[in-house]
N, C-alpha and C positions, 0 to 999 in steps of 0.2 A: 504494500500500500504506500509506503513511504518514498519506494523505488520507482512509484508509476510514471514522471517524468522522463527520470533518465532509462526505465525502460524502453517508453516510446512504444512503439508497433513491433520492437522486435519480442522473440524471445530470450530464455535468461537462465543461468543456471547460477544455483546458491549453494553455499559454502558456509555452515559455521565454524565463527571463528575457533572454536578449540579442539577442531577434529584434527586429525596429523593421517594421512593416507599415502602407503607406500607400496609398490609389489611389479613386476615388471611388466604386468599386462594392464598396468592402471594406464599407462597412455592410449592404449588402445582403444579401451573402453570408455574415455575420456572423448576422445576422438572422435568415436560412433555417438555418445552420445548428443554432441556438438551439430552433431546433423540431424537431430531431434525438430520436423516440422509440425508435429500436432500430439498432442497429449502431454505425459508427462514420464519422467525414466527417475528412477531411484539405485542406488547399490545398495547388494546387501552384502552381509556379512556373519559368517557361522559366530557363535558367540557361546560360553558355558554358561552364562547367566542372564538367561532372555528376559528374567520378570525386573530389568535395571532399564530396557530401553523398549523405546515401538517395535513391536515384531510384525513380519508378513511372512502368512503359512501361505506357502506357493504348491503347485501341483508338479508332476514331473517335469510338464514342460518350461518351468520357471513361469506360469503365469501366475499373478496376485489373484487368492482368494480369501484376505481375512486380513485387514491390517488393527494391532491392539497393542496401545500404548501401555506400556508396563504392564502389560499380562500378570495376575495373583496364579489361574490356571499355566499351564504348559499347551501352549498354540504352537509354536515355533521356536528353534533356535537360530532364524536368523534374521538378525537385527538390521533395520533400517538407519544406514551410518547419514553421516552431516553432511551428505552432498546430492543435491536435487538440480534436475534440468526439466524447463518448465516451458509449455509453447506462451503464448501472449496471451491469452485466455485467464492466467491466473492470477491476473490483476482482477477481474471480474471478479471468480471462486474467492479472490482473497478477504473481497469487501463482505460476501457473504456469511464468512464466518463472524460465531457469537465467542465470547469470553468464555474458559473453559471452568470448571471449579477455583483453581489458581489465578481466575481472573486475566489470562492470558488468551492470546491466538494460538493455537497449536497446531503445526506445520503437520502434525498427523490428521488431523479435522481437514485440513487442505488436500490434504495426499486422497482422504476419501473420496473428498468431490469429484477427483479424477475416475475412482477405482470403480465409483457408482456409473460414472457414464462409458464404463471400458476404456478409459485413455488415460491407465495406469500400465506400463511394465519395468522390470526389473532386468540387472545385472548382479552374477554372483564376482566380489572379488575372493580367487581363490584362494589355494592352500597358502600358497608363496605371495600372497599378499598380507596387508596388515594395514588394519584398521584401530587408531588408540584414541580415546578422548582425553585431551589433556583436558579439563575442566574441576580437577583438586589439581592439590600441591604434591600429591602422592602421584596421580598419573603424569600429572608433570614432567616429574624423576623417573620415570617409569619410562619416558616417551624418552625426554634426554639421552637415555642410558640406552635404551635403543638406537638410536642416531650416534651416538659415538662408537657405539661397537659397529654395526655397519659400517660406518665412516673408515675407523680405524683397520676393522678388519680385510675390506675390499680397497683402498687407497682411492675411491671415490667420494664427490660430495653431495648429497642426496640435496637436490630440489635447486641447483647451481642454475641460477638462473641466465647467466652469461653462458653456460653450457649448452642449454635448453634450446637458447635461441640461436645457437649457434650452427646446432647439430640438425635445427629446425631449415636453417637459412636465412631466420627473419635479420640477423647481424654478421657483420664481415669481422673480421681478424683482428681488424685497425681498431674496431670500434671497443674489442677487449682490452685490447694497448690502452686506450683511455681508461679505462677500467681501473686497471691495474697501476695508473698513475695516482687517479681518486683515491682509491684503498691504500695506497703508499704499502712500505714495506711488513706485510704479515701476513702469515698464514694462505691467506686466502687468495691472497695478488697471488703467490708461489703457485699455487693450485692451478689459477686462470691463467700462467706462463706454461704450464706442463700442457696443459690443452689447445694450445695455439703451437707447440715448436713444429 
C-alpha cells in the first residue's frame, strides 16, 4: 500500500528485511520468478518446526492447497520464507485486507487472496539451499557464523555485489577499479582484485 507509487503499473517482488537466503539454485529460481506476468510465486522451504512460521501443504505437484500461519496442528513442514513476487494486482488485494488479531496486515491474508483465485504457486528451495531468519540476536549469530564458514571455507564472498554484476555483465572491469579505490585498502578491495586479474 505504501509502495503503490513507486510500484506504478509494474509488478514487484518483496523481500523482508531479516531473511538471509543462500543455495546455488536460488539464482535460478530468482530468475524464473522475475518473469512472473500474473499471479503471485512464493518459496518455500522444509523446516523442523512449522508451528514458528506460515506453512503451505502442497500436493505432489508442488501446487498450494492450504496456506496456515503458525499452524498449533501439523499441516506442513514447509515454510513460506520472506520472499514474495507479486503481478500488479496486489496493490488492489493489499487495500482489501483487515487488521489481523495483532492489529497488523499479514502478508499471509494477502498470499490467500491469491491462492482463493488460483494465482498462487510455489518454488521448493532445496536441500543445498538455506533459508535463516535473522530476526533475534540468536539467529543473528547463527546467520553470521554461517557466512563466515562459507566465506572462509570456499574462498568466496556470498552476495558480492561487484561480483554479481559483473559475472551478470550489467558492469565492466574499470568500473571494479573504482570500487576498489572507494573501499581503499581491506579485505574486501583484495577480494574485488582477485576477481578482475
Amino acid at each position: 500500500i505504501l509502495g503503490e507509487k513507486f510500484i506504478g503499473k509494474d509488478n514487484v517482488a518483496l523481500i523482508l528485511g531479516d531473511n538471509f537466503f543462500y543455495g546455488q539454485s536460488l539464482s535460478h529460481i530468482m530468475s524464473k520468478f522475475s518473469r512472473l506476468r500474473k499471479g503471485a510465486k512464493i518459496l518455500l522451504h522444509k523446516v523442523s518446526n512449522p508451528s514458528n512460521f506460515g506453512v503451505a501443504k502442497i500436493n505432489n505437484k508442488n501446487q498450494i492447497l492450504l496456506i496456515e500461519e503458525k499452524p498449533k496442528k501439523f499441516i506442513s513442514n514447509y515454510a513460506i520464507t520472506g520472499i514474495y513476487f507479486f503481478d500488479n494486482e496486489v496493490i488492489k488485494f493489499s487495500k482489501k485486507l483487515k487488521p489481523s488479531l495483532r492489529k497488523e496486515l499479514e502478508i499471509v491474508d494477502l498470499l490467500k487472496l491469491y491462492l482463493k483465485r488460483k494465482k498462487l504457486s510455489a518454488e521448493i528451495l532445496g536441500r543445498g539451499g538455506a533459508w535463516l531468519d535473522t530476526g533475534s540476536i540468536e539467529n543473528y549469530y547463527k546467520t553470521t557464523n554461517f557466512v563466515y564458514n562459507i566465506q572462509s571455507q570456499q574462498g568466496f564472498k556470498i552476495a558480492c555485489l561487484e561480483e554479481v554484476a559483473l559475472f551478470n555483465k550489467w558492469i565492466e572491469k574499470n568500473q571494479i577499479k573504482n570500487s576498489i579505490k572507494f573501499y581503499g585498502n581491506c579485505e574486501y578491495s583484495k577480494y574485488l582484485k582477485n576477481i578482475i586479474k
